[in-house]
N, C-alpha and C positions, 0 to 999 in steps of 0.2 A: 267636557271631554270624558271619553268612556274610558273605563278600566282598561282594552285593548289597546288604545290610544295612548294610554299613560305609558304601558311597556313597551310600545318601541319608538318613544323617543329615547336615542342615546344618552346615556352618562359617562361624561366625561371625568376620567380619573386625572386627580391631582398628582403631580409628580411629588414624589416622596421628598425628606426634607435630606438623605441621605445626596441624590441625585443634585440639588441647588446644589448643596457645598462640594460635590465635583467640579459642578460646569463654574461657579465662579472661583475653583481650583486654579481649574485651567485657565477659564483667565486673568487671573490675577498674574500665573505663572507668566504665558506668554505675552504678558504688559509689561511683564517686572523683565524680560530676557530682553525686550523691544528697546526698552530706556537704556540698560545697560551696555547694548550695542549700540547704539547711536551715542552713552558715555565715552565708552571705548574709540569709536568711530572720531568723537569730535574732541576730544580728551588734548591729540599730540595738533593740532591744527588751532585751538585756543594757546596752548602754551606756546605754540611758533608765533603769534600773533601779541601777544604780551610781551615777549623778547625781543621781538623788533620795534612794540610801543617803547618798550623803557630805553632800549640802544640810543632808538631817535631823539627821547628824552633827557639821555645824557649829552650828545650832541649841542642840544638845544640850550640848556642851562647852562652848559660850560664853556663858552665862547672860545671859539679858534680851538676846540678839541678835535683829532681826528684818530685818536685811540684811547682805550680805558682800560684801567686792569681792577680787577674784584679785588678788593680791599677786606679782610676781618679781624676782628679783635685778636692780639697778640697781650695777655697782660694789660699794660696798662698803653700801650702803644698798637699798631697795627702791620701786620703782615699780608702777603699776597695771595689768593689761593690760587693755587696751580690752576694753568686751564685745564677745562673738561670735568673740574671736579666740582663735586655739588655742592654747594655752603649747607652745612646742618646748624646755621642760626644765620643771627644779623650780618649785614653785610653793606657795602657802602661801597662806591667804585672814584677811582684815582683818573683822571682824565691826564691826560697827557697832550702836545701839538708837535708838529715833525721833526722839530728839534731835540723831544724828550723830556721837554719842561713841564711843570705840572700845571698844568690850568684850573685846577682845584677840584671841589669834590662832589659830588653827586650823592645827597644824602636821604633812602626814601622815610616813607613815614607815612603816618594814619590818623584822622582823630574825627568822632563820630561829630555828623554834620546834622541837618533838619530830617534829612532821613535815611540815611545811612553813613559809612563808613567812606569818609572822604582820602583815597589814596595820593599822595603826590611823588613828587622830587624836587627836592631842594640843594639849588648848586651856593658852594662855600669855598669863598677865599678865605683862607686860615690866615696869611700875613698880615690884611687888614683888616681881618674879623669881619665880613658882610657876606651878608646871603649876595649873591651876582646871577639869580635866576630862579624860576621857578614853575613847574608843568604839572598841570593835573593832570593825573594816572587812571584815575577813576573814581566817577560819583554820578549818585544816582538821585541826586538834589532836582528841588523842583524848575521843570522847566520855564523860560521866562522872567525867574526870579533867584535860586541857590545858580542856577550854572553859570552867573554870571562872574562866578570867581573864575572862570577861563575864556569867558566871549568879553567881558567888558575889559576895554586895553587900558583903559586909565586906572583902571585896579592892580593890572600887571605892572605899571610903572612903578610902585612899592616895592618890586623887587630887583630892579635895578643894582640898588647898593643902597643897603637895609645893614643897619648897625645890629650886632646882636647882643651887644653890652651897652647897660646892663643886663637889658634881656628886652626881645620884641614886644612889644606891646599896641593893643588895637586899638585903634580911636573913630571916633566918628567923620562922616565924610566932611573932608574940607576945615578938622579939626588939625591936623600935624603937624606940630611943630619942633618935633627931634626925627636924627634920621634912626630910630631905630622903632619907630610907631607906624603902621600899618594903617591904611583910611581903609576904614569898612564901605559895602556899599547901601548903600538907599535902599531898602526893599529886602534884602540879603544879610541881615546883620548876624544872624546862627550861621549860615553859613562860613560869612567870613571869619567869624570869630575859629571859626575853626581850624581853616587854613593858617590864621594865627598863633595858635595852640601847637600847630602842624608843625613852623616851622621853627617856634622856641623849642619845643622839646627834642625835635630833631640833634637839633644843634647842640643844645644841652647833653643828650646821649652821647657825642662824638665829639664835641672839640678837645676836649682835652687828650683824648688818642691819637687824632689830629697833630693835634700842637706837639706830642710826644714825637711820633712818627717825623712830624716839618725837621725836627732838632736831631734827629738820627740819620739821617738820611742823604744821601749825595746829591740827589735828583734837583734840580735847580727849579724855585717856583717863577714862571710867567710872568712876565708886566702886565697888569691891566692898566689901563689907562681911562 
């Protein structure tokens, strides 16, 4: 190639390192505005959908309920939070049937599973001390194997009327023989072990505010039969 030849092939200039850190300025910016609007966007439409998961879930565990009031810590007993107002901590709700009798309590709670953070509700008759229900909230346990603490029904039969004194405890499957031990399932034993932890300490947190609350109170409890 001759020397005339060499000068007019072009050269192309490199853009400066000033110019990169613009252009992925900008896009970092308008990724980062992108997320924040579709947060924004889907922010009130997740929490409408959580509030009608849990409602349904009080429902669920508290047999023959058809209203519930927000229950929180009052001292050593519990008070009501007015509606509309936001709880700035724990909180528990008081189920009630058309009569105005208490159908017991819907208590939630947390305790980390095989791979995350297993959420529930656990319903509680305080007069004879037993869990009377129980719905998972959320978990992101493995499929086919952890999610069977809410698809398998012979697991759900545990919580029926589940003693909680002295305290829940987990046993293996088809091991049981007090009512206040839990059967783990086959293949699922961190998971369940969790749910178990879920709903001792649940209840451990609360009954005694519970129990305070039962003995102050006018509101008539429920027969379960």
């Amino acid at each position: 190639m001759s020397a005339e030849q060499q000068q007019q092939i072009p050269v192309e200039n490199e853009p400066s390192s000033f110019r990169l850190i613009i252009t992925l300025g900008v896009a970092g910016f308008l990724s980062g505005c992108f997320l924040v609007g579709i947060y924004i966007f889907t922010k009130p439409i997740i929490e409408k959908n959580k509030a009608e998961a849990l409602q349904a879930a009080i429902f669920d565990v508290l047999a023959n309920t058809s209203s519930f009031k927000t229950m929180q810590p009052d001292g050593s007993s519990l008070k009501e939070l007015p509606e509309g107002t936001k709880p700035d901590g724990d909180v528990i709700y008081m189920g009630l049937n058309d009569v105005g009798e208490i159908t017991g309590f819907a208590i939630p709670g947390g305790e980390p599973g095989y791979a995350d953070i297993i959420g529930g509700l656990v319903g509680y008759e305080p007069d004879k001390k037993m869990v009377i229900g129980f719905k998972v909230l959320e978990t992101k346990e493995t499929p086919g194997l952890g999610d069977k603490i809410f698809k398998n029904e012979e697991f759900q039969t545990n919580f029926v009327a589940l003693a909680v004194e002295p305290k829940i405890e987990f046993v293996k499957n088809g091991e049981r023989t007090s009512a206040n031990q839990v059967e783990g399932i086959t293949g699922a034993t961190i998971s369940s072990k969790a749910v178990t932890r879920l709903l001792d300490n649940s209840i451990k947190m609360w009954k005694e505010p519970v129990a305070t609350f039962m003995a102050s109170t006018d509101l008539k409890l429920a027969d379960h039969e």
